[in-house]
C-alpha positions as CSV (number, residue, x, y, z in Angstrom):
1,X,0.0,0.0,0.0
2,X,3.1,2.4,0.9
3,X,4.2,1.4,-2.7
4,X,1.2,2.3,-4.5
5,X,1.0,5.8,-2.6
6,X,4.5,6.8,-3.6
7,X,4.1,6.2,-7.3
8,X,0.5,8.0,-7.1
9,X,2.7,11.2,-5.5
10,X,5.4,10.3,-8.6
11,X,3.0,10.4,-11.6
12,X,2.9,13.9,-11.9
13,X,6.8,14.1,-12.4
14,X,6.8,11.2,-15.2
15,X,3.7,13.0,-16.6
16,X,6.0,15.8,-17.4
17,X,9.5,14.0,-18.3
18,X,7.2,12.2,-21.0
19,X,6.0,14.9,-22.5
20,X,9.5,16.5,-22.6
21,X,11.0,13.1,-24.4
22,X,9.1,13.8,-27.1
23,X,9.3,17.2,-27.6
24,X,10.7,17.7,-31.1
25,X,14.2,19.2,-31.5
26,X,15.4,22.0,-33.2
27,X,17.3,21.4,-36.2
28,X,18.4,24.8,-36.5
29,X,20.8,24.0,-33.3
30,X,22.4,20.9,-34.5
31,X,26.3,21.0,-35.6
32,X,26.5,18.4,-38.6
33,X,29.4,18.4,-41.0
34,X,29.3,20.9,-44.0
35,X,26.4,20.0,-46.7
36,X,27.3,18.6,-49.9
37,X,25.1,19.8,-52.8
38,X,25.6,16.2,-54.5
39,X,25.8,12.1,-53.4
40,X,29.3,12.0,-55.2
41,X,30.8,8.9,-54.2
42,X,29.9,6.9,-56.8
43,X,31.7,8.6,-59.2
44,X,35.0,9.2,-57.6
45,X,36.9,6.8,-60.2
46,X,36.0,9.6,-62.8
47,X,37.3,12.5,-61.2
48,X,40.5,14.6,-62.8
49,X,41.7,17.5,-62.2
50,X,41.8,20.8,-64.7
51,X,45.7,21.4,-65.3
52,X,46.6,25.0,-67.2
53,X,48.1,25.5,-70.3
54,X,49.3,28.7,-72.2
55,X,46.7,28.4,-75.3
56,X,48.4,27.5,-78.4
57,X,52.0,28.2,-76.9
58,X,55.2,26.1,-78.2
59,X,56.6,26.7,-74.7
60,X,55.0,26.0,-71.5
61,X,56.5,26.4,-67.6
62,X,58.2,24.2,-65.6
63,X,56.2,24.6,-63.0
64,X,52.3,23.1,-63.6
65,X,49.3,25.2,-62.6
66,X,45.6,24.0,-62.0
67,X,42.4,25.1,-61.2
68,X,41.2,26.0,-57.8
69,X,38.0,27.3,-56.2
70,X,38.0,30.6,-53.4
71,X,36.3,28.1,-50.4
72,X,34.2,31.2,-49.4
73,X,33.0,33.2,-52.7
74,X,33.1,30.2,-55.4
75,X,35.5,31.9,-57.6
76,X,37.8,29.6,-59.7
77,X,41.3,31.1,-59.6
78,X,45.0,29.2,-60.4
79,X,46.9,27.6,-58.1
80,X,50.4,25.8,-58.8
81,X,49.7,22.6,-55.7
82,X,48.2,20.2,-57.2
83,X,47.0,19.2,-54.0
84,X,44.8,22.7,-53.8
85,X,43.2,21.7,-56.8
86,X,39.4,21.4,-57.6
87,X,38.5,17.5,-59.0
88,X,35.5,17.0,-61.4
89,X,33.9,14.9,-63.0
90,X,31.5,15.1,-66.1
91,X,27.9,14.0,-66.1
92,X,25.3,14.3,-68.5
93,X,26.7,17.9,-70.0
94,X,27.5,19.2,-66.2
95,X,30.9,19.9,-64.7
96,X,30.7,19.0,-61.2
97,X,33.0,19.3,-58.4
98,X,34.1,16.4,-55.8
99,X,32.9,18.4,-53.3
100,X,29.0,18.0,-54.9
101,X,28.7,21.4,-56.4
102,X,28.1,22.5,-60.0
103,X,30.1,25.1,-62.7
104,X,27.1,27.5,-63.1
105,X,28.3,30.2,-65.4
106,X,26.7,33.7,-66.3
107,X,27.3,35.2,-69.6
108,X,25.0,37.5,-69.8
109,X,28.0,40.3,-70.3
110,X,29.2,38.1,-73.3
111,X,32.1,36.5,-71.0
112,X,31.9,34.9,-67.1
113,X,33.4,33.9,-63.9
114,X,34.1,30.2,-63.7
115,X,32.8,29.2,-60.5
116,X,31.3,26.7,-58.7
117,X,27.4,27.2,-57.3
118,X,24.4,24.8,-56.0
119,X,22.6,25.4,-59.6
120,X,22.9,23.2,-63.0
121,X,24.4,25.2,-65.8
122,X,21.9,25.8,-68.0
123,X,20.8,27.4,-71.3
124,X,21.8,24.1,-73.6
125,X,25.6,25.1,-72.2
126,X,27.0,21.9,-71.7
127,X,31.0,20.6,-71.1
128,X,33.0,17.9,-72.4
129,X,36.0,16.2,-72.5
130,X,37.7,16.3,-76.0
131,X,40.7,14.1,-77.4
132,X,43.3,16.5,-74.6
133,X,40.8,19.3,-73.7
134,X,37.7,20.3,-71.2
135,X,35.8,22.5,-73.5
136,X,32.9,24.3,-73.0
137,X,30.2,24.8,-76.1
138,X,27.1,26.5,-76.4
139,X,24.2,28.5,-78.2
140,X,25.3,31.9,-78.8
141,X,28.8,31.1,-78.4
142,X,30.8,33.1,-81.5
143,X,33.5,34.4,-79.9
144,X,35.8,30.8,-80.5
145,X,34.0,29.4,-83.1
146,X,31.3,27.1,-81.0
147,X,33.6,26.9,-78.1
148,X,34.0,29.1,-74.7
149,X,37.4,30.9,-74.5
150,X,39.5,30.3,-71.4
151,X,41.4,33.1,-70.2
152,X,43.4,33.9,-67.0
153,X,43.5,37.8,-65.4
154,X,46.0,39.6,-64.1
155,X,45.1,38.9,-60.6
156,X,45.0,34.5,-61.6
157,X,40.8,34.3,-61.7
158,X,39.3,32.5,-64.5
159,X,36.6,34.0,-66.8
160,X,35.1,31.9,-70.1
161,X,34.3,34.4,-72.9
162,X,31.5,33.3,-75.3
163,X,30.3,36.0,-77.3
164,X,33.0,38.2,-76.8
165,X,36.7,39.5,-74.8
166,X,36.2,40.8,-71.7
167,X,36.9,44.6,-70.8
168,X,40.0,43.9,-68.7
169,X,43.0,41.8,-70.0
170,X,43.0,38.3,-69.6
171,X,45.1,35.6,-71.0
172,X,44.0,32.9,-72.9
173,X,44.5,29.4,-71.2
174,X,43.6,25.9,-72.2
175,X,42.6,23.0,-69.6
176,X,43.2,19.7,-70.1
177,X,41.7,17.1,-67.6
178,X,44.4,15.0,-65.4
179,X,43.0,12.2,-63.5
180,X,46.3,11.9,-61.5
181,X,48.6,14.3,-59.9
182,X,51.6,14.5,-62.0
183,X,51.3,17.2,-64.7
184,X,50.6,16.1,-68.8
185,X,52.8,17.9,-71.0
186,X,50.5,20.6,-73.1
187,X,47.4,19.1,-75.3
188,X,48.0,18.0,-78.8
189,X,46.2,19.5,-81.6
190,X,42.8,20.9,-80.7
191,X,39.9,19.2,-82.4
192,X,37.6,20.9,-84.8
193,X,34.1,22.3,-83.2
194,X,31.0,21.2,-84.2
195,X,28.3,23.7,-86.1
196,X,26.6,26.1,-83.7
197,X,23.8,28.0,-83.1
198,X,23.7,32.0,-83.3
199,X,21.1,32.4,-80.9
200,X,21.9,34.7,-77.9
201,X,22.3,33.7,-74.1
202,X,19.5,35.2,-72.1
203,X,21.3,34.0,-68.5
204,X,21.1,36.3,-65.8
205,X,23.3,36.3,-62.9
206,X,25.9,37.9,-60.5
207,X,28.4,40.4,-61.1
208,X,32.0,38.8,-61.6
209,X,34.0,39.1,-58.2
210,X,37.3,37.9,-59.1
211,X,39.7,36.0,-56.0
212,X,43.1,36.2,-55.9
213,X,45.9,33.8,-55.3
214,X,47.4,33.5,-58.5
215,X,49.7,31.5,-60.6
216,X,53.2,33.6,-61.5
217,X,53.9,31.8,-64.7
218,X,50.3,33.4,-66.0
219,X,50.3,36.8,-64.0
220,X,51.6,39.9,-66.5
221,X,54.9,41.0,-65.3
222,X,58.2,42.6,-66.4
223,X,60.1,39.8,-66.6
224,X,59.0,35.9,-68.1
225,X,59.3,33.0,-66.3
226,X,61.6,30.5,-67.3
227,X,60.1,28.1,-70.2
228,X,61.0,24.4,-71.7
229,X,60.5,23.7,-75.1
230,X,57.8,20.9,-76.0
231,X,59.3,17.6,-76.7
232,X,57.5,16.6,-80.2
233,X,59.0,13.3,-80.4
């Protein structure tokens, strides 16, 4: 009987540690690890890396460069550690990242910022990989013939021009994809574009921020960098 009285005086307290236990919790105060935009695992055996060529030079550094991303901003600059280099891989027409986010690009000004972003390129712009080269094609795009322009600025961030050269200088550069981690010596001949549309972007997007960090051997500068001649045997 002493029993029974003491969990009569008890119920009101497990009344209320009940309700509590399933009270639901507030995601908003949880500490996961950083989202990824993208299940990528699967294709990890695909991934390569974007190394940097001079376009169309005989000569080409010593030292290799590749493409990075700015962790905060997005923006795709050049690094010369291959182990500070971005990894993609290709999937139906979109170049995505290893860390699960795509290359949306805006050329609404005729030319854009490479960088990465949570949003599918679209506008029938699609990548691919070529014999040696990543090359980017799409309506509208006149300015090379079918294809995007690579170019690097002054301060080492990457811009695509498709319908035109952009207002500041920028170097043009080639990629070619490198599933390891030792540079490839320069691509071989470039491979003829297909026929193209004429009609005009309509893509709409932010204004081009560019990061820093750049590669020397693609910066202008008084004096060149030292330079080895392609082997053509």
């Amino acid at each position: 009987m002493h029993f029974f009285s003491r969990l009569l005086q008890a119920a009101p307290l497990l009344l209320c540690l009940s309700a509590f236990a399933v009270l639901p919790v507030d995601g908003s105060q949880a500490h996961g690890r950083e989202s990824v935009q993208l299940d990528v695992r699967s294709f990890k055996p695909h991934f390569f890396h974007a190394q940097v060529y001079r376009s169309g030079g005989r000569y080409h550094p010593r030292k290799a460069s590749w493409i990075a991303f700015h962790p905060s901003i997005g923006d795709a600059y050049i690094v010369e550690e291959v182990e500070e280099a971005a990894e993609f891989y290709i999937k139906e027409g979109q170049l995505i990242t290893s860390t699960g986010y795509y290359v949306h690009l805006d050329f609404s000004n005729g030319y854009a910022v490479f960088q990465r972003s949570t949003e599918k390129q679209d506008q029938g712009i699609y990548y691919e990989h070529t014999g040696d080269y990543l090359l980017i094609r799409g309506p509208g795009f006149t300015y090379g013939k079918g294809e995007g322009v690579w170019c690097v600025g002054d301060d080492g961030s990457v811009f695509v021009e498709s319908r035109g050269a952009t207002p500041f200088q920028c170097r043009p550069i080639d990629l070619r994809p490198n599933p390891g981690t030792k540079p490839l010596p320069p691509p071989s001949s470039r491979p003829s574009p297909p026929p193209h549309s004429t009609k005009t972007s309509t893509t709409t997007g932010p204004t081009p921020n560019p990061s820093s960090d750049p590669d020397v051997d693609l910066r202008r500068r008084d004096e060149e960098p030292n330079f080895e001649e392609e082997d053509e045997s």
